[in-house]
NUDRENZA-122983 format. One record per residue (C-alpha): residue number from 1; residue in three letters; z, y, x. Coordinates in nm, 3 decimals. Each point is the difference from the previous one (the first is absolute). Layout:
ATOM  num  residuo        z        y        x
ATOM  NUM      ALA        Z        Y        X
...
***
This chain:
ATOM  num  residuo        z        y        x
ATOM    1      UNK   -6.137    1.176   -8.839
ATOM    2      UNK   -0.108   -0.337    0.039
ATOM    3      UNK    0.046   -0.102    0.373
ATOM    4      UNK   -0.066   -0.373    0.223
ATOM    5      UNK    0.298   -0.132    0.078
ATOM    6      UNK    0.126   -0.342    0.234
ATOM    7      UNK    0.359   -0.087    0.023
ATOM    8      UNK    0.162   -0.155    0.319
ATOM    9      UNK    0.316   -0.147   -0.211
ATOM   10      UNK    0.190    0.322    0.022
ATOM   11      UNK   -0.202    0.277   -0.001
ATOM   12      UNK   -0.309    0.143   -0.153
ATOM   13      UNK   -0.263    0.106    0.191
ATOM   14      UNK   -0.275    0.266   -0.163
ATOM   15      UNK   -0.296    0.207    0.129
ATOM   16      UNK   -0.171    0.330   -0.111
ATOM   17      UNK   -0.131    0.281    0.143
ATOM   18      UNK    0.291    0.208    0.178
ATOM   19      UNK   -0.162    0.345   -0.186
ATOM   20      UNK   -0.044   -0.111   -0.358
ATOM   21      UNK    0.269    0.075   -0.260
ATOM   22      UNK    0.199   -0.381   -0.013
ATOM   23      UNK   -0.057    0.025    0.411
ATOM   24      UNK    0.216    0.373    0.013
ATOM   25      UNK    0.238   -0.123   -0.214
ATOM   26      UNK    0.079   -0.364    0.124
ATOM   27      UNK    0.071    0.212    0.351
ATOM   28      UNK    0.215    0.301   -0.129
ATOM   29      UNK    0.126   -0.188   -0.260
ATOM   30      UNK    0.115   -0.306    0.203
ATOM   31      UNK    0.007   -0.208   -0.358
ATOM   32      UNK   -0.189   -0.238   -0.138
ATOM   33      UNK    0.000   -0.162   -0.372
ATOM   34      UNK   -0.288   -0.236   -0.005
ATOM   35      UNK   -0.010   -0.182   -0.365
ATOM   36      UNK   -0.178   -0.329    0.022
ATOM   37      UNK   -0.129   -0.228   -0.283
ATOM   38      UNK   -0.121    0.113   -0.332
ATOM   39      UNK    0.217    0.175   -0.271
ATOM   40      UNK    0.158   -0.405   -0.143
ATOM   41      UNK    0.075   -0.127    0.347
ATOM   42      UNK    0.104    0.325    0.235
ATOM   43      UNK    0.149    0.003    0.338
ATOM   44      UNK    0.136    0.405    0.036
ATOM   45      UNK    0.123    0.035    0.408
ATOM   46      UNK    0.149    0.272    0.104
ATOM   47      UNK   -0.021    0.032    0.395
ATOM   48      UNK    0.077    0.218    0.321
ATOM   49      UNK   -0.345    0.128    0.139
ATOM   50      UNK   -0.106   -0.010    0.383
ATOM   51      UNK   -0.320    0.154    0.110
ATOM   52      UNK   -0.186   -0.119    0.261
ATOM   53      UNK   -0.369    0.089    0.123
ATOM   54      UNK   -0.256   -0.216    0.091
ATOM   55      UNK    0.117    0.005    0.364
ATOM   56      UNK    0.322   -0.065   -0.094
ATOM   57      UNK   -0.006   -0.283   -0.251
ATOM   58      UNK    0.126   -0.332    0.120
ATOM   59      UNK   -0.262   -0.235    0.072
ATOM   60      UNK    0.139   -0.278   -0.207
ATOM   61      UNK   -0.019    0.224   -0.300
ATOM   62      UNK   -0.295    0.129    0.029
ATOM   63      UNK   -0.148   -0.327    0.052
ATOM   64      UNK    0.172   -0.142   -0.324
ATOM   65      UNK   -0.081    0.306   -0.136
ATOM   66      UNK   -0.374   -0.078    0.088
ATOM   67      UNK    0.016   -0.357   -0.083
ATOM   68      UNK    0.145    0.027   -0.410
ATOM   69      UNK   -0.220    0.307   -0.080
ATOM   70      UNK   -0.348   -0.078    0.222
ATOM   71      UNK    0.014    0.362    0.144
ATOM   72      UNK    0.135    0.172    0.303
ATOM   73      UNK    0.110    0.367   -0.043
ATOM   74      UNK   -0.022   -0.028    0.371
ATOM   75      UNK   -0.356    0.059    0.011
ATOM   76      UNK   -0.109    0.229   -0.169
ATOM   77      UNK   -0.070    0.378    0.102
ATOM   78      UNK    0.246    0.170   -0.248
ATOM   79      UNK    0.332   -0.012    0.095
ATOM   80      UNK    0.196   -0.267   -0.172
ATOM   81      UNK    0.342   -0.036    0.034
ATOM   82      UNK    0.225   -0.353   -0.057
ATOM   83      UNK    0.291    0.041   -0.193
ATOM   84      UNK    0.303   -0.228    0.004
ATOM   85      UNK    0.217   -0.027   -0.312
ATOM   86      UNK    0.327   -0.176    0.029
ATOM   87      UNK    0.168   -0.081   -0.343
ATOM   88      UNK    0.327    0.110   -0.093
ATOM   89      UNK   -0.038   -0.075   -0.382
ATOM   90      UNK   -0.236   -0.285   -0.170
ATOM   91      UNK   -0.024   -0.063   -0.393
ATOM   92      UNK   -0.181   -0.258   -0.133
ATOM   93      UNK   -0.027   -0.041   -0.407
ATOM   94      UNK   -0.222   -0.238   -0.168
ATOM   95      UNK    0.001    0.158   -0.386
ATOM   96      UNK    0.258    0.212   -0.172
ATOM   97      UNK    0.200   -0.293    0.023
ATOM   98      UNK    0.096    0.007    0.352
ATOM   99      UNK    0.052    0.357    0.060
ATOM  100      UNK    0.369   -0.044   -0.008
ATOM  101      UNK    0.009   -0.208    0.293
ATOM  102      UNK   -0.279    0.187    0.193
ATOM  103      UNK    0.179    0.151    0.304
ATOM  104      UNK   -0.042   -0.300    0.243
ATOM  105      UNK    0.107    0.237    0.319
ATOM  106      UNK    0.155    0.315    0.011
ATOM  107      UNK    0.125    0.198    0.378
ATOM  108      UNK   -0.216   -0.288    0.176
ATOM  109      UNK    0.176   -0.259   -0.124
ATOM  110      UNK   -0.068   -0.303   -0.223
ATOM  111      UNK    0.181   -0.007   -0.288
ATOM  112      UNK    0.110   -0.344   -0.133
ATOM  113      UNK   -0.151   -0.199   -0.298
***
């Protein structure tokens, strides 16, 4: 499911409704593998899932939450929850090309170039 998303520089922050389908899931789950890009330039992350409500969210994310997608999940009368994604494996690949070389962190950490 497409979702919003804003990124603090170590964590990804996403919002749906707490009741639909990728809302259940995100919390019972507690993983997260948001693909960004199109299918020639792909970012695949692979993350540990928090779940916060709208109570809960820190302010600071919320806000830059807010600010990159021009809507607050905070306001509005179905329940929306926050999600917080923390990655533990990226891949990047530009083309066929690259895919050899596309693990750029596995277990949280950065591999080298």
């Amino acid at each position: 499911m497409a979702l919003w998303f804003a990124r603090d520089g170590e964590s990804f922050w996403l919002s749906t409704r707490a009741a639909n389908p990728t809302g259940r899931d995100l919390r019972h789950g507690r993983r997260a593998r948001p693909a960004l890009g199109d299918t020639r330039d792909v970012v695949l992350v692979d993350g540990d899932v928090e779940t916060y409500d709208a109570g809960q969210v820190p302010a600071a994310a919320a806000e830059a939450f807010t600010d990159r997608t021009g809507w607050d999940p905070r306001r509005e009368s179905a329940a929306y929850a926050f999600f917080r994604a923390r990655p533990r494996a990226v891949q990047a690949w530009h083309g066929v090309h690259e895919l050899p070389g596309r693990h750029v962190m596995r277990d949280g950490v950065w591999t080298s170039p």
